[in-house]
C-alpha positions as CSV (number, residue, x, y, z in Angstrom):
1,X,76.3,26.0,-44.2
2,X,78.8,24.5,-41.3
3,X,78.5,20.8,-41.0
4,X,76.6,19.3,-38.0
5,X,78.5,16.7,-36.3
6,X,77.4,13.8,-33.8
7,X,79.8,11.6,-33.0
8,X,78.6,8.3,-30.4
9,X,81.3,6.3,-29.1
10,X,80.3,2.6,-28.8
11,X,80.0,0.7,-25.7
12,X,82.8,-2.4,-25.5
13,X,80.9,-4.9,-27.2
14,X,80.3,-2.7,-30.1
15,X,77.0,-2.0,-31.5
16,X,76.7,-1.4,-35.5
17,X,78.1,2.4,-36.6
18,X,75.7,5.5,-36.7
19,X,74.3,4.8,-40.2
20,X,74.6,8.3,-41.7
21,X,78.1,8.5,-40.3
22,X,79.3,5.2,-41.6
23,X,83.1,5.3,-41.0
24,X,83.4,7.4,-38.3
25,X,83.6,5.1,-36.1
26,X,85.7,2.1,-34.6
27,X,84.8,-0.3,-32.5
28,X,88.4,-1.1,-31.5
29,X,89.8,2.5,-31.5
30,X,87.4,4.9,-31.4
31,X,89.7,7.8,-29.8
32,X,91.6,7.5,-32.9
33,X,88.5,7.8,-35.5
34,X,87.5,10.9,-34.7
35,X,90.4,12.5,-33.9
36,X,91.7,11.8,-37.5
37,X,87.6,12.8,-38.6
38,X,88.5,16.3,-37.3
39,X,91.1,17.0,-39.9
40,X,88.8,17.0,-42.8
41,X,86.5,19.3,-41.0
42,X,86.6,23.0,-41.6
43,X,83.7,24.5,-39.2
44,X,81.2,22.4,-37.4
45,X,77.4,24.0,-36.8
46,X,76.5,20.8,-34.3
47,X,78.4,18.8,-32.1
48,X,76.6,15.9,-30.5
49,X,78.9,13.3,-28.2
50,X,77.4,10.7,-26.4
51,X,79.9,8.4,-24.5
52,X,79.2,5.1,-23.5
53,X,82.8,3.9,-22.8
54,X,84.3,3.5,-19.6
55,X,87.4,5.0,-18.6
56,X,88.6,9.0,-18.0
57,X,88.1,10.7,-21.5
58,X,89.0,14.4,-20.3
59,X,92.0,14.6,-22.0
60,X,91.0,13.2,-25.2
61,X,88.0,15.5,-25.0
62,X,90.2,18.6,-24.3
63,X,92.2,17.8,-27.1
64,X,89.2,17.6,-29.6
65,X,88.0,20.6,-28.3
66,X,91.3,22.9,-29.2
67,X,90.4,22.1,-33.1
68,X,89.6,24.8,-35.2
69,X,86.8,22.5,-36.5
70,X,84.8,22.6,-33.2
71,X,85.7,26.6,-32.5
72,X,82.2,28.3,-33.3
73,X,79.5,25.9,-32.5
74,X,76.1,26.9,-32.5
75,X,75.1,23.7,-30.4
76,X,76.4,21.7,-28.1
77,X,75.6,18.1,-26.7
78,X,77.7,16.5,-24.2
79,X,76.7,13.4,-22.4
80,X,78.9,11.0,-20.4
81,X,77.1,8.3,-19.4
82,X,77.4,4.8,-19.3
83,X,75.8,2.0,-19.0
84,X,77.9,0.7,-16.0
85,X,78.6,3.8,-14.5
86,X,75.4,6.3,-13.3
87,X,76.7,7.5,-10.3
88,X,80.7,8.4,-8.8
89,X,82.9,8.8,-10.2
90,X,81.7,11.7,-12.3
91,X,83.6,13.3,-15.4
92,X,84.7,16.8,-15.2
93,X,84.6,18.7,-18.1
94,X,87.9,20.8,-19.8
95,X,88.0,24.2,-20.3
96,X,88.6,23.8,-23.6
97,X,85.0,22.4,-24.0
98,X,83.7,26.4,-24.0
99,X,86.3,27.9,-26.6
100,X,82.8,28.3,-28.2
101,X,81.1,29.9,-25.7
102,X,80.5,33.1,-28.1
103,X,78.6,31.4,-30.7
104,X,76.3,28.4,-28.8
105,X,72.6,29.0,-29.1
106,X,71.7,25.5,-27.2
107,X,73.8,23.6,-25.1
108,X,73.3,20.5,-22.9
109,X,75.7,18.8,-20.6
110,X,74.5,15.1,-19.2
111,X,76.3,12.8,-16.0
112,X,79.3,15.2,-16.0
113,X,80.8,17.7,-13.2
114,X,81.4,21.5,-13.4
115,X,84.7,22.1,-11.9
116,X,86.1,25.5,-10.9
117,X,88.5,25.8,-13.7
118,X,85.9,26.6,-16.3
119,X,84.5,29.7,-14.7
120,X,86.5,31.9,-16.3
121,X,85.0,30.4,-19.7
122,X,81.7,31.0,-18.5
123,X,80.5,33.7,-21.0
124,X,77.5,32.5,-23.5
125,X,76.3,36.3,-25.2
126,X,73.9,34.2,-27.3
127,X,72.9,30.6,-25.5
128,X,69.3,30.9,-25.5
129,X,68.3,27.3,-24.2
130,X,70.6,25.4,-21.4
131,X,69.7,21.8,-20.2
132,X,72.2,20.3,-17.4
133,X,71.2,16.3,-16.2
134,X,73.1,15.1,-13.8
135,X,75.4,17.0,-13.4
136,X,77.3,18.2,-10.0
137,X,77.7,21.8,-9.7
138,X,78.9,24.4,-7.0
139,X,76.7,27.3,-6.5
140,X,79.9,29.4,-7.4
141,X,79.9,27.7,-10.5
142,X,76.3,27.6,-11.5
143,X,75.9,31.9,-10.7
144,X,78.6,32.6,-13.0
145,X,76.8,30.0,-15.6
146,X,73.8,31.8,-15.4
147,X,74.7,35.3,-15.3
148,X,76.8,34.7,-18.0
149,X,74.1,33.5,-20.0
150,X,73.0,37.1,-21.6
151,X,70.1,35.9,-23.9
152,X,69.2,32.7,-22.0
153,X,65.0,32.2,-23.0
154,X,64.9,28.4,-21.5
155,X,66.7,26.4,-18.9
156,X,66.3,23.3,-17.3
157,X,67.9,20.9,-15.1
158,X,66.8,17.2,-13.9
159,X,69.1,15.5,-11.4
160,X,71.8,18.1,-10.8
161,X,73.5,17.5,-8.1
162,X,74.2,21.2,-5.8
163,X,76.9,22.3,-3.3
164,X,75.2,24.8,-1.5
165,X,72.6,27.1,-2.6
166,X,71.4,27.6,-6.5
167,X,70.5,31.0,-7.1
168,X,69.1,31.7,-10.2
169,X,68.7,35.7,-11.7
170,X,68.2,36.1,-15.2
171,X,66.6,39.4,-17.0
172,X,65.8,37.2,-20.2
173,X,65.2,33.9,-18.5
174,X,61.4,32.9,-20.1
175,X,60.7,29.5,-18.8
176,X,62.6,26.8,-16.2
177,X,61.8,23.5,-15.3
178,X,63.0,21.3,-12.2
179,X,63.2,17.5,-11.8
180,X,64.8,16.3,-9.1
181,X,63.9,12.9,-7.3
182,X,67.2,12.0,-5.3
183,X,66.4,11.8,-1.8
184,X,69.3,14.9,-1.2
185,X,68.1,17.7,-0.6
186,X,68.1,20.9,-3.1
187,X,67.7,24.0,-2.1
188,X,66.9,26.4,-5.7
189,X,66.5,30.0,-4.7
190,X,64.9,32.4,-7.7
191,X,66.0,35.7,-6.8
192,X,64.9,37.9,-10.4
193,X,63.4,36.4,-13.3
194,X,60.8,39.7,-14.8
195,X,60.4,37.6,-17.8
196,X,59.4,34.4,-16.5
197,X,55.8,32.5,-18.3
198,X,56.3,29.1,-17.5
199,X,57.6,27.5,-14.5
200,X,58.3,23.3,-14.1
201,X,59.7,23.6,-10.4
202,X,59.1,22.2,-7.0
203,X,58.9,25.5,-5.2
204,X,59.4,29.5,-6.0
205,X,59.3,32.6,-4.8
206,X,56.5,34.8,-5.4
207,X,55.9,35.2,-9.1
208,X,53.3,37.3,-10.5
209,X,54.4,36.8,-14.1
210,X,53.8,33.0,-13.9
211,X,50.9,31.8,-16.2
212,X,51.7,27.8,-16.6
213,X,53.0,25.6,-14.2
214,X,53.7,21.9,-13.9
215,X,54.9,19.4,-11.8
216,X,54.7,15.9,-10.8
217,X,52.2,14.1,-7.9
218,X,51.6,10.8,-6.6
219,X,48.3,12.5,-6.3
220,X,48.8,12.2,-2.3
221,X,49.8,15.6,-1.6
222,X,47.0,17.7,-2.3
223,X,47.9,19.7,0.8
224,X,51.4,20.6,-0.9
225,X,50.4,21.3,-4.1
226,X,47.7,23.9,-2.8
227,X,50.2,25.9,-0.6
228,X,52.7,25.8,-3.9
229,X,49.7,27.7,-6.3
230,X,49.5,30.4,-3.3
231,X,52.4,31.5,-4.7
232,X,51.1,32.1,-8.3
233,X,48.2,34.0,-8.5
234,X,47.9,34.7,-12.3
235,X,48.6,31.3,-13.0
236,X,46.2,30.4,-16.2
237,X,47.3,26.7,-17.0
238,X,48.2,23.5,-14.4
239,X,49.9,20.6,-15.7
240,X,49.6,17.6,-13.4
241,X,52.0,14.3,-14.0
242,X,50.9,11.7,-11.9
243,X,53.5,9.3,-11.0
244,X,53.8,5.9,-9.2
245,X,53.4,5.7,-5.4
246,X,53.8,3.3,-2.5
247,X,51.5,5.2,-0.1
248,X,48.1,4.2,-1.2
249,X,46.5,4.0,2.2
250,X,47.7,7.8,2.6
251,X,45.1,10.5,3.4
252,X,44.1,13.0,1.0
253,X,41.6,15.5,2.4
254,X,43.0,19.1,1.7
255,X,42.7,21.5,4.2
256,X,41.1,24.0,2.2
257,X,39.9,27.1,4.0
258,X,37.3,29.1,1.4
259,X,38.1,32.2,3.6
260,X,41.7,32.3,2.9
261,X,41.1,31.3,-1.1
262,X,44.1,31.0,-3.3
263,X,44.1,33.7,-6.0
264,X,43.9,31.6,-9.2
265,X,41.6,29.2,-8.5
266,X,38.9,32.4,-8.2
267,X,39.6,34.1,-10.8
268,X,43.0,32.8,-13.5
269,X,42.9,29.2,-13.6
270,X,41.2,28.0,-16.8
271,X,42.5,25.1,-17.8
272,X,44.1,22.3,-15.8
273,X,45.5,18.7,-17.7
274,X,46.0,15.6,-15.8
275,X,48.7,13.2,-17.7
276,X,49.0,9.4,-16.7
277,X,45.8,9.4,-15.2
278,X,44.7,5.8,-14.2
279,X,41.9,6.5,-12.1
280,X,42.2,5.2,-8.9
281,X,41.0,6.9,-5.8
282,X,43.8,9.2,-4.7
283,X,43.9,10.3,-8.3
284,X,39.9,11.3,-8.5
285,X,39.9,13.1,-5.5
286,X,42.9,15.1,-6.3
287,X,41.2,15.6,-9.7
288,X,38.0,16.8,-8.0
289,X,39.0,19.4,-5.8
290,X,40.0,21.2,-8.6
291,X,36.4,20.1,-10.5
292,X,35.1,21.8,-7.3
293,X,36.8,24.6,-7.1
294,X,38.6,26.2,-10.0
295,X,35.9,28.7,-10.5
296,X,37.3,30.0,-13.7
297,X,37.7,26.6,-15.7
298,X,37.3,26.6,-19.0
299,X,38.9,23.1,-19.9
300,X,40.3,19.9,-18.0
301,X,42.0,17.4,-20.0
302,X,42.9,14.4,-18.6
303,X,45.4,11.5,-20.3
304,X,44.2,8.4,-19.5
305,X,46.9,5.6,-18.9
306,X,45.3,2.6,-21.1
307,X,41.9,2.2,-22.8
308,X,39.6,5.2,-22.8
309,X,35.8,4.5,-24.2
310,X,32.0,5.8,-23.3
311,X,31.8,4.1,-20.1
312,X,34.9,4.5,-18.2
313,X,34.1,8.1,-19.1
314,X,30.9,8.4,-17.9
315,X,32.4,6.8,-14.9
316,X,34.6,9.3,-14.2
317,X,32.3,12.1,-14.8
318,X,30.3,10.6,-11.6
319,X,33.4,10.2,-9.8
320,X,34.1,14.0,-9.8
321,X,31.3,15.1,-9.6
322,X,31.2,17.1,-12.9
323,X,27.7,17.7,-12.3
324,X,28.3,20.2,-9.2
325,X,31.8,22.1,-10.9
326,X,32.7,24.9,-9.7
327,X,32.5,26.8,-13.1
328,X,29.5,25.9,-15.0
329,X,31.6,26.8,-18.5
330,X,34.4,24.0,-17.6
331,X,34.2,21.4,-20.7
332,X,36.1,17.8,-19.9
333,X,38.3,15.3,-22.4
334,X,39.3,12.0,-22.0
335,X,41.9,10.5,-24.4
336,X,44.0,7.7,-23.9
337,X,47.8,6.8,-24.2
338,X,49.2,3.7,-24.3
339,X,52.9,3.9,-23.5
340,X,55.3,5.9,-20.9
341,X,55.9,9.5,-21.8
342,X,58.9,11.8,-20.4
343,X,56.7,14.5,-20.4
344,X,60.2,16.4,-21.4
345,X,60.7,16.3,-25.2
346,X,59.4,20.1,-26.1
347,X,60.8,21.5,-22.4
348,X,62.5,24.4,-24.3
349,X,59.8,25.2,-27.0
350,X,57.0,27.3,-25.6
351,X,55.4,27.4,-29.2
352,X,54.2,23.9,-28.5
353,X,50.2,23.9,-27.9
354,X,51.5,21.3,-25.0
355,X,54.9,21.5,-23.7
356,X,54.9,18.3,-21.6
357,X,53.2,16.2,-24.2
């Protein structure tokens, strides 16, 4: 079997070498390391690079990637970033970089750019999961990604960073997720996706095929969230991520109309999960609605955010108002969690009983 290959450049002051790679690395010239490393390599399965040194690397990169060594990768991890330097300027990435584009099954590009001169390398026959974050992008660019991504199952994208319009058609394209907190604006269009189960995003067009959806709240947009599961009326599973919020003294009443219903909550919905749930009065009421409801609930989880026991349950139960739910078969658990989750780790499998655990 091909050897798998990370290689981690260390930041100025030098931290100790990766232990399984022990003389790879350099502290004082690092370039140098791995360029010699690639000489006793024959074929490499893996190729992970994380960079944490400052300065333009593109053409020491482009000159690693025109070794036979790193020719037919089967995955591929690319990250810029630095510890100084989270924002402009950005690091495009060479050509070269896709010279194994035939073989990739995974691939993930972090804090770089996508700049014209690789469309002509954008052909991936057998990528079957894609992760871009942070990464700046023309819509040019990102359409010819795509729809050269003929076996593409997962794809996601946090941060990314679009000139003009992202379109996104793919005939094998399973699940996708969304993050995207900058305050610019971006405007993700999904034209044709037959096959998608699972959708992560902010907004969508109609999808009939959508089953389980997540997406992050403050718990102060009720309203929003509502109008987003018109669109997905077979939807069978809601993940809600609560997150922090400035707007406490925010209304919250939804403007729910019972003679304009929204599809799933009649008849699809059966089990909703409410992660870094601390309880305060936003949260409950946005917790409630769909308590009061869902009418085809079968389960509501909710991850508490610090210590979990009898009473604090029993608390909550009063607060919404299990007593009058909607479906009389709903069952509700309480666990706790003590520590910050990214809620990202298992994006890309969709064999995992909870993707956003």
């Amino acid at each position: 079997m091909a050897p798998a290959l990370a290689l981690h450049t260390p930041q100025s002051r030098g931290p100790q070498p990766t232990p399984w790679l022990p003389r790879l690395l350099h502290r004082r010239h690092p370039r140098r390391c791995l360029q010699d490393n690639f000489q006793h390599l024959v074929t490499a399965r893996r190729f992970s690079f994380q960079c944490l040194l400052e300065g333009d690397l593109y053409t020491q990169l482009d000159s690693w990637f025109h070794s036979q060594a790193l020719a037919r990768l089967q995955d591929l991890d690319i990250s810029y970033l630095c510890p100084h330097q989270r924002s402009e300027p950005r690091n495009p990435l060479p050509p070269s970089l896709f010279r194994s584009a035939s073989t990739l099954l995974v691939a993930k590009f972090s804090y770089c750019d996508f700049p014209d001169e690789v469309l002509p390398s954008m052909n991936f026959p057998l990528l079957k999961q894609l992760s871009l974050v942070y990464v700046t992008i023309s819509g040019e660019v990102f359409h010819r990604l795509l729809s050269g991504c003929h076996a593409l199952e997962s794809f996601y994208m946090s941060e990314v960073r679009g000139e003009g319009c992202l379109h996104v058609s793919s005939q094998t394209l399973r699940s996708i997720g969304v993050r995207n907190s900058s305050k610019e604006k971006l405007e993700l269009v999904i034209e044709d996706a037959p096959c998608l189960g699972i959708s992560p995003v902010i907004s969508a067009n109609w999808m009939r095929t959508v089953k389980v959806f997540c997406l992050r709240s403050s718990g102060l947009e009720l309203d929003a969230v509502l109008n987003i599961l018109r669109w997905f009326p077979y939807l069978e599973k809601l993940y809600i991520i609560f997150q922090k919020h400035n707007e406490k003294d925010k209304k919250n009443h939804p403007q729910y109309d019972p003679l304009y219903p929204i599809e799933c909550l009649q008849t699809r919905l059966k089990k909703v999960v409410f992660k870094a749930f601390i309880g305060y009065e936003k949260q409950v009421s946005f917790a409630r609605f769909f308590v009061l409801h869902a009418k085809a609930l079968k389960k509501v989880e909710f991850e508490v955010y610090g210590e979990c026991n009898t009473l604090s349950v029993a608390y909550h139960h009063t607060l919404l108002k299990v007593e009058n739910r909607a479906s009389r078969d709903a069952q509700f658990e309480f666990r706790s969690n003590h520590r910050r989750t990214e809620y990202d780790a298992h994006i890309h499998d969709l064999s995992v009983a909870d993707p956003f655990g």
